[in-house]
Biopython code that builds the backbone (N, CA, C, O; Angstrom):
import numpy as np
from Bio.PDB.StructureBuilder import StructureBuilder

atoms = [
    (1, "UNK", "N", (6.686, 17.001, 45.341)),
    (1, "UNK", "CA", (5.715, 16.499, 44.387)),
    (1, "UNK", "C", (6.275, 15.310, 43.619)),
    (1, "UNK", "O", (5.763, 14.191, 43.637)),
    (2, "UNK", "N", (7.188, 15.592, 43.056)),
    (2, "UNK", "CA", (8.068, 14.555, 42.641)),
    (2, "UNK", "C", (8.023, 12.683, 43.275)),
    (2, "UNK", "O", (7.913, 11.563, 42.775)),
    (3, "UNK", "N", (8.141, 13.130, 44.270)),
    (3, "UNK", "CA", (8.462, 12.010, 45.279)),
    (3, "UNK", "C", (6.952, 11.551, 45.804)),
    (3, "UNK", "O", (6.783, 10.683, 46.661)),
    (4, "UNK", "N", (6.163, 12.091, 45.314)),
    (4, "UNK", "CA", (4.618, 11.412, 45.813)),
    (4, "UNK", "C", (4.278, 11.034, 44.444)),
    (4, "UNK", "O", (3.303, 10.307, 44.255)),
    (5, "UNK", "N", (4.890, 11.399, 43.602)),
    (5, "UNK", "CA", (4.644, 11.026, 42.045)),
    (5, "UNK", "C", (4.950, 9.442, 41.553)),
    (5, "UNK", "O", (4.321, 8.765, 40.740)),
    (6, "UNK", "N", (6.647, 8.955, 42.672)),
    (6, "UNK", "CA", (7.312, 8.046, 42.348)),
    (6, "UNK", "C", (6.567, 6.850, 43.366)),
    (6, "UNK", "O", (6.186, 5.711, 43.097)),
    (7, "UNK", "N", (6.545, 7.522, 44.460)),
    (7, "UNK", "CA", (5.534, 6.711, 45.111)),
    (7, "UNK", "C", (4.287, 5.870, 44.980)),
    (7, "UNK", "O", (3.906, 4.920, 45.664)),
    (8, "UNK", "N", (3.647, 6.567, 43.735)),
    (8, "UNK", "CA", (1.927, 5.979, 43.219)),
    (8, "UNK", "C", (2.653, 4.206, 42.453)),
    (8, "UNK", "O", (3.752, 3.885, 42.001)),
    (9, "UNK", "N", (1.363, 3.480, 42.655)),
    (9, "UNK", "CA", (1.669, 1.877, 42.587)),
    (9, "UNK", "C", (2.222, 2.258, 40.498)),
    (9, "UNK", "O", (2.040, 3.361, 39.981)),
    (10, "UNK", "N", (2.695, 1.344, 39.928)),
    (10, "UNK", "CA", (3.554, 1.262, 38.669)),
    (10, "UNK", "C", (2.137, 1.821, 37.728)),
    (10, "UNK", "O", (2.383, 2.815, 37.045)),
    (11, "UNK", "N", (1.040, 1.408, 37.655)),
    (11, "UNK", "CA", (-0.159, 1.569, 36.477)),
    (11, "UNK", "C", (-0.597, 3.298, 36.875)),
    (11, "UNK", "O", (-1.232, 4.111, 36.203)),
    (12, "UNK", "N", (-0.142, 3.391, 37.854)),
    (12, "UNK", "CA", (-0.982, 5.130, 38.131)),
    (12, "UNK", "C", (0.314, 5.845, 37.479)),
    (12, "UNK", "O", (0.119, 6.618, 36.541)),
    (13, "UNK", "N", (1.538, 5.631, 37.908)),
    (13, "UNK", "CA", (2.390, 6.005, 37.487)),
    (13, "UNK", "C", (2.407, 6.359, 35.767)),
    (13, "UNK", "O", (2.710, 7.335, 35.081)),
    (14, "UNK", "N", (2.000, 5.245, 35.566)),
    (14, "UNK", "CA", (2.154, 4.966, 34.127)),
    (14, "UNK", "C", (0.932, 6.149, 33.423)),
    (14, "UNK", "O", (1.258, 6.901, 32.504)),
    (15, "UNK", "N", (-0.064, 6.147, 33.849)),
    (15, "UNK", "CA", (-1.703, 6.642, 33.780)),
    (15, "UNK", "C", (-0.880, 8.493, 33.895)),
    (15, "UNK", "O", (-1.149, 9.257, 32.967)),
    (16, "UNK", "N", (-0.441, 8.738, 34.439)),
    (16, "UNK", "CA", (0.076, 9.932, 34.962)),
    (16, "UNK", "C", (0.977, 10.698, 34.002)),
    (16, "UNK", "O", (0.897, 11.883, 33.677)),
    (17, "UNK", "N", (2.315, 9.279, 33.414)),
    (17, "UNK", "CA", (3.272, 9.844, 32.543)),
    (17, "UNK", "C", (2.124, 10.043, 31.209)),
    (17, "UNK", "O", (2.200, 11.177, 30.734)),
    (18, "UNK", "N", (1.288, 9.320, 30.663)),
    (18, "UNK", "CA", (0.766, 9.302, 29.363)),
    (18, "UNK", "C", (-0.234, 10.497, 29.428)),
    (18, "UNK", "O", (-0.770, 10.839, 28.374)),
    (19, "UNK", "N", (-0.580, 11.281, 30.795)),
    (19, "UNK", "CA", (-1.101, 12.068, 30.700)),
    (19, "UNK", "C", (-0.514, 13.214, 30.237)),
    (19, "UNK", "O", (-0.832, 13.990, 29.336)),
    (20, "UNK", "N", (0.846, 13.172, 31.389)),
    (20, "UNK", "CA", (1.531, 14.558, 30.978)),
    (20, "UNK", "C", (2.581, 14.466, 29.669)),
    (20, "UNK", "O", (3.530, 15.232, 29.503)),
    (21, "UNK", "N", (2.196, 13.338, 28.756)),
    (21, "UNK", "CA", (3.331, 13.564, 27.369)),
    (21, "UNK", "C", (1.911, 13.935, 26.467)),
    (21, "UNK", "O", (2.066, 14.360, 25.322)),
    (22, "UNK", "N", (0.178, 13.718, 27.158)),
    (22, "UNK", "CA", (-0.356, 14.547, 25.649)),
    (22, "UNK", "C", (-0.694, 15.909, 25.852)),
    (22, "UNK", "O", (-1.176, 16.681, 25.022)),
    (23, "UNK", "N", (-0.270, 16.226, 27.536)),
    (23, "UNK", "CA", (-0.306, 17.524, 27.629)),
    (23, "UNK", "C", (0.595, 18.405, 26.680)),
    (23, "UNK", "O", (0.348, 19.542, 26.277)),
    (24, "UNK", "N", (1.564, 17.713, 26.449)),
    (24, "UNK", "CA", (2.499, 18.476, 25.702)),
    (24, "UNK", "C", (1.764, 18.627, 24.237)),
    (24, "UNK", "O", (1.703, 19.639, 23.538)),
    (25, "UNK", "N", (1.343, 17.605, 24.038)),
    (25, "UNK", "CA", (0.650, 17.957, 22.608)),
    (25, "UNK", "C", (-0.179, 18.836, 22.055)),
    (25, "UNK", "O", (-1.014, 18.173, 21.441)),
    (26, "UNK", "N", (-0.416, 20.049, 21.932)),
    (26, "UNK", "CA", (-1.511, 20.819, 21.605)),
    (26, "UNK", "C", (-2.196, 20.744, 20.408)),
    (26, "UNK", "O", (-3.093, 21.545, 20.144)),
    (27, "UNK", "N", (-1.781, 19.649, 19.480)),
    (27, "UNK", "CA", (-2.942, 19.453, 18.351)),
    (27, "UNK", "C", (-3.472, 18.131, 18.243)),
    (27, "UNK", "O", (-3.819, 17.619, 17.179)),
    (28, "UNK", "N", (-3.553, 17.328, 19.907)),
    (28, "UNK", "CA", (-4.113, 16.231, 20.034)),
    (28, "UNK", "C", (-5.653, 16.519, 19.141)),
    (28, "UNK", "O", (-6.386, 17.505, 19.221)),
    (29, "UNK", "N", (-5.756, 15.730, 18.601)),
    (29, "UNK", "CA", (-7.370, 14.891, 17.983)),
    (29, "UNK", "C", (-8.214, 14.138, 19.108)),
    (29, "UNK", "O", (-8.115, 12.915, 19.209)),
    (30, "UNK", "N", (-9.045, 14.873, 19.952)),
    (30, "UNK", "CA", (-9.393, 14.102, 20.398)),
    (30, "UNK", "C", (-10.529, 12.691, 20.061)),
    (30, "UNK", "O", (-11.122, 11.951, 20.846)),
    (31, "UNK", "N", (-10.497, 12.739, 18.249)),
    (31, "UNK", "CA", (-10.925, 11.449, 17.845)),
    (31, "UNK", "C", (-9.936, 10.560, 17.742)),
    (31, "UNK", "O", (-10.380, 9.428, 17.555)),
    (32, "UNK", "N", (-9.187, 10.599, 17.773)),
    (32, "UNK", "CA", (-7.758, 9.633, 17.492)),
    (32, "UNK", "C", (-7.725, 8.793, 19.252)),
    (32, "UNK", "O", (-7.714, 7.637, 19.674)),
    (33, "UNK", "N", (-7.719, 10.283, 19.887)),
    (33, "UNK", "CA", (-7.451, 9.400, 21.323)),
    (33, "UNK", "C", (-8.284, 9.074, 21.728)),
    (33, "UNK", "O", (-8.058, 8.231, 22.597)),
    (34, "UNK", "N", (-9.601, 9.351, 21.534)),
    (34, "UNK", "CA", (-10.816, 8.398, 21.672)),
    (34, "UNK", "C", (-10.970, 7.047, 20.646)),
    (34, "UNK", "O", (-12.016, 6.399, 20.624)),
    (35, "UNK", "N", (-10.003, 6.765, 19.949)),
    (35, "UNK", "CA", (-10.464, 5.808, 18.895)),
    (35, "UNK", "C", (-9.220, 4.818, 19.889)),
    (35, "UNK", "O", (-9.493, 3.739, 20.416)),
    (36, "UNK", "N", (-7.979, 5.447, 19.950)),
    (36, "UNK", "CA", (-6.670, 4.796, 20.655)),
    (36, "UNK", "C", (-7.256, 4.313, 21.706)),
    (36, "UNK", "O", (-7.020, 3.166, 22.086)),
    (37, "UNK", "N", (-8.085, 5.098, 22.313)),
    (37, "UNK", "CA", (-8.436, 4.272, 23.669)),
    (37, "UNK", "C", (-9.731, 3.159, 23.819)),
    (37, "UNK", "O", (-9.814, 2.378, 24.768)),
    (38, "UNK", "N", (-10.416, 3.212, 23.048)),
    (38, "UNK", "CA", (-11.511, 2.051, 22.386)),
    (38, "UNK", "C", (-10.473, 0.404, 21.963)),
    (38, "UNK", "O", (-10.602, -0.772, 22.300)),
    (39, "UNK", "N", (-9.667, 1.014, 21.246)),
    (39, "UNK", "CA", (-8.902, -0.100, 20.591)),
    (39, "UNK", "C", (-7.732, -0.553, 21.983)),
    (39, "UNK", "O", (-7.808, -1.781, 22.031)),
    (40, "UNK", "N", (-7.147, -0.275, 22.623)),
    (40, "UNK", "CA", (-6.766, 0.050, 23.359)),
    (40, "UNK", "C", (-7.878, -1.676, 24.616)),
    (40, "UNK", "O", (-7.630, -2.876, 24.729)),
    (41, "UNK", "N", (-9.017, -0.750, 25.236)),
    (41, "UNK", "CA", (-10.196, -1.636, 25.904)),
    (41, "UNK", "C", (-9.838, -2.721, 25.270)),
    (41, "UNK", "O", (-8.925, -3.441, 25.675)),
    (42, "UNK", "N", (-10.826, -3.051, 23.733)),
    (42, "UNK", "CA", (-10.577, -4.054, 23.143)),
    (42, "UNK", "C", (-9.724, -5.086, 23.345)),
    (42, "UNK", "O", (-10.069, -6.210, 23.712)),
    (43, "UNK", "N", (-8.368, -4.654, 23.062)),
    (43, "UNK", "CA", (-7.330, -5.523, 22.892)),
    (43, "UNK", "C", (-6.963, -6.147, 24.473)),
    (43, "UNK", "O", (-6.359, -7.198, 24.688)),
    (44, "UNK", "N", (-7.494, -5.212, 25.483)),
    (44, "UNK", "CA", (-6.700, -5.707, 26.683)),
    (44, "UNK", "C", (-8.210, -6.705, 27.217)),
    (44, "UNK", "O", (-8.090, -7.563, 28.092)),
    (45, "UNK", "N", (-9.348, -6.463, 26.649)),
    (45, "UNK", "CA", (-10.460, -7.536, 26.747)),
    (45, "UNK", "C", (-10.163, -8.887, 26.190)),
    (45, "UNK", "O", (-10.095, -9.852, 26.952)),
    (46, "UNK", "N", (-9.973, -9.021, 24.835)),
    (46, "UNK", "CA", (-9.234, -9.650, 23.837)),
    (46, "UNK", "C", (-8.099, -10.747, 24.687)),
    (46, "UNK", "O", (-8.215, -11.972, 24.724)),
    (47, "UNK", "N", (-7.226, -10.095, 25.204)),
    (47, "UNK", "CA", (-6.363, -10.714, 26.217)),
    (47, "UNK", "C", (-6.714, -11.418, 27.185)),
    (47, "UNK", "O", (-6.069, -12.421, 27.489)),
    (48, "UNK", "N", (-7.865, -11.007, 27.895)),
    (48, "UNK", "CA", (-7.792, -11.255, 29.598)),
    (48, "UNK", "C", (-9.382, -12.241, 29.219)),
    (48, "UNK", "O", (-9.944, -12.721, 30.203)),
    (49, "UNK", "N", (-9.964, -12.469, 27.945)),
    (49, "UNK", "CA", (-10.627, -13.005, 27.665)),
    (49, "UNK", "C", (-10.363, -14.601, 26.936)),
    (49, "UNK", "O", (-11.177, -15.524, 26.950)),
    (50, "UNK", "N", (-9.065, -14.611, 26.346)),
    (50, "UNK", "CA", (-8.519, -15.643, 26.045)),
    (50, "UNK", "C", (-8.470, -15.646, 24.257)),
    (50, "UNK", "O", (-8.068, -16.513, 23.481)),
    (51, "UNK", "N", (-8.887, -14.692, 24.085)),
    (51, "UNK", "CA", (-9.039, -14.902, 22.328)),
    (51, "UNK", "C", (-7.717, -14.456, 22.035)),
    (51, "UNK", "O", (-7.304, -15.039, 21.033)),
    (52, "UNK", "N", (-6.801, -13.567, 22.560)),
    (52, "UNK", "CA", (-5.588, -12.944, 22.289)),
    (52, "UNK", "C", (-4.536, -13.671, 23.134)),
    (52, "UNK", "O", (-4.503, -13.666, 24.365)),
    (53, "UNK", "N", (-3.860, -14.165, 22.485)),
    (53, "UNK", "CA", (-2.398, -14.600, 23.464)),
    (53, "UNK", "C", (-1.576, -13.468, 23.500)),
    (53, "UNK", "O", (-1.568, -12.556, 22.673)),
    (54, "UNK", "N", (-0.924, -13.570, 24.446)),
    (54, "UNK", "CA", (0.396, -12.623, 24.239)),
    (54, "UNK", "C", (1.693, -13.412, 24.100)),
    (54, "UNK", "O", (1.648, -14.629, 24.280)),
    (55, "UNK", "N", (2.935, -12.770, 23.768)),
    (55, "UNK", "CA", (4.530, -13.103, 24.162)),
    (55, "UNK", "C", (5.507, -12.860, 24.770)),
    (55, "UNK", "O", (6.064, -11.838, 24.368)),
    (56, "UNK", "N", (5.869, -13.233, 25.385)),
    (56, "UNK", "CA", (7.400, -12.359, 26.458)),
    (56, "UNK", "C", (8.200, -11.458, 25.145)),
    (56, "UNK", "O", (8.625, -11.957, 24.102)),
    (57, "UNK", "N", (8.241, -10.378, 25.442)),
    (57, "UNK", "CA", (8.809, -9.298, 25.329)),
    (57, "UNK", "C", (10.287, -9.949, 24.427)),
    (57, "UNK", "O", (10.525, -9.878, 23.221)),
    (58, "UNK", "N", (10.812, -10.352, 25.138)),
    (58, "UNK", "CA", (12.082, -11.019, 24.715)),
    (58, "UNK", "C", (12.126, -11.566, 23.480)),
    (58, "UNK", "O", (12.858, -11.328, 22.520)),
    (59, "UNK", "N", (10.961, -12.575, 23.686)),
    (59, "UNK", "CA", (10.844, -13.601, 22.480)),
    (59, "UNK", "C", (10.508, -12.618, 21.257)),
    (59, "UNK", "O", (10.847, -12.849, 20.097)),
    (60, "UNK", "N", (9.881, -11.625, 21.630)),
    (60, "UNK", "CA", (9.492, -10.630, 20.337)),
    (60, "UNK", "C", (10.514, -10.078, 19.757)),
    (60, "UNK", "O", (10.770, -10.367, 18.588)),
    (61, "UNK", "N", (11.204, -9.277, 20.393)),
    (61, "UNK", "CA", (12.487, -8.393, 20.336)),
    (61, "UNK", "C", (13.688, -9.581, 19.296)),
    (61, "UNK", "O", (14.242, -9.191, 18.268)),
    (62, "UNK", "N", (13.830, -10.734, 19.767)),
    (62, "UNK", "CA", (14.151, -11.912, 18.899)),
    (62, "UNK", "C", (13.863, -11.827, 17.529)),
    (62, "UNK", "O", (14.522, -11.414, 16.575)),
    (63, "UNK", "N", (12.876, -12.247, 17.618)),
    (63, "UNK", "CA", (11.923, -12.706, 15.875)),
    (63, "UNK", "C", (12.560, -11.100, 15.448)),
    (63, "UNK", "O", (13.397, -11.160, 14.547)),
    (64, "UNK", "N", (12.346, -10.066, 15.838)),
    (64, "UNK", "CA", (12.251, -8.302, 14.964)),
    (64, "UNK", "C", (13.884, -8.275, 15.101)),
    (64, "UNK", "O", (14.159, -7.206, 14.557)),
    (65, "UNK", "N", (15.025, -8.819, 15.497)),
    (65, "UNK", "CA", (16.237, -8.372, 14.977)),
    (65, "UNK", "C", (16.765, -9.502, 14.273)),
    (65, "UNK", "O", (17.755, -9.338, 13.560)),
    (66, "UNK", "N", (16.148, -10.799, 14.399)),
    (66, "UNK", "CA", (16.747, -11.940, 13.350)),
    (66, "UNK", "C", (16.210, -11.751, 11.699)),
    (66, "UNK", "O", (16.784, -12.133, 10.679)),
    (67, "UNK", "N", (14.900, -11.021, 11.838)),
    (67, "UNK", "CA", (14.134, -10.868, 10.662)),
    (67, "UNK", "C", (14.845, -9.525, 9.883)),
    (67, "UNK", "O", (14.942, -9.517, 8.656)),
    (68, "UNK", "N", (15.395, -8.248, 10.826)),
    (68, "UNK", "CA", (16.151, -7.606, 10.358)),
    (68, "UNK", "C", (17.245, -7.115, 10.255)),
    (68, "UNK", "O", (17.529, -6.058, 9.690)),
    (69, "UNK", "N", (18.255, -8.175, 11.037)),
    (69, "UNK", "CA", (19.468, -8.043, 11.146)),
    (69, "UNK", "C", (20.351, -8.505, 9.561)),
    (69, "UNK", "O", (21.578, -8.430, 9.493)),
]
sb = StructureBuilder()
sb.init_structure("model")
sb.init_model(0)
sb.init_chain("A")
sb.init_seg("    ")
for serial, (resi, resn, name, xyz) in enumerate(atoms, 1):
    if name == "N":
        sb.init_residue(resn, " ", resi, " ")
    sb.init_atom(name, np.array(xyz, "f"), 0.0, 1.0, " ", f" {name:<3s}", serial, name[0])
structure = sb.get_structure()
């Protein structure tokens, strides 16, 4: 099972782990994760629509340890 798990393309993978870490949760809200996942749409519309830029990862990680180093 494992190994058909590692196999699925990187986003199913991903779709799969976030499933089984709210399984663990037993006092999920499911208004929260219905609100997380609205905002969630949004933002990745937001993106692929052009109103939202994004940044390399890097460049972020930068600015957040010069600002608090």
């Amino acid at each position: 099972m494992k190994n058909d798990v590692l196999s699925l393309p990187p986003n199913m993978r991903a779709i799969f782990a976030h499933e089984l870490i709210i399984s663990l949760d037993e006092n999920i809200d499911a208004n929260v994760s219905h609100a997380w996942k609205n905002e969630i749409n949004k933002r990745v519309s937001e993106i692929k629509s052009g109103i939202a830029k994004g940044r390399p990862a890097e460049q972020v990680l930068v600015g957040i340890r010069t600002k608090y180093s």
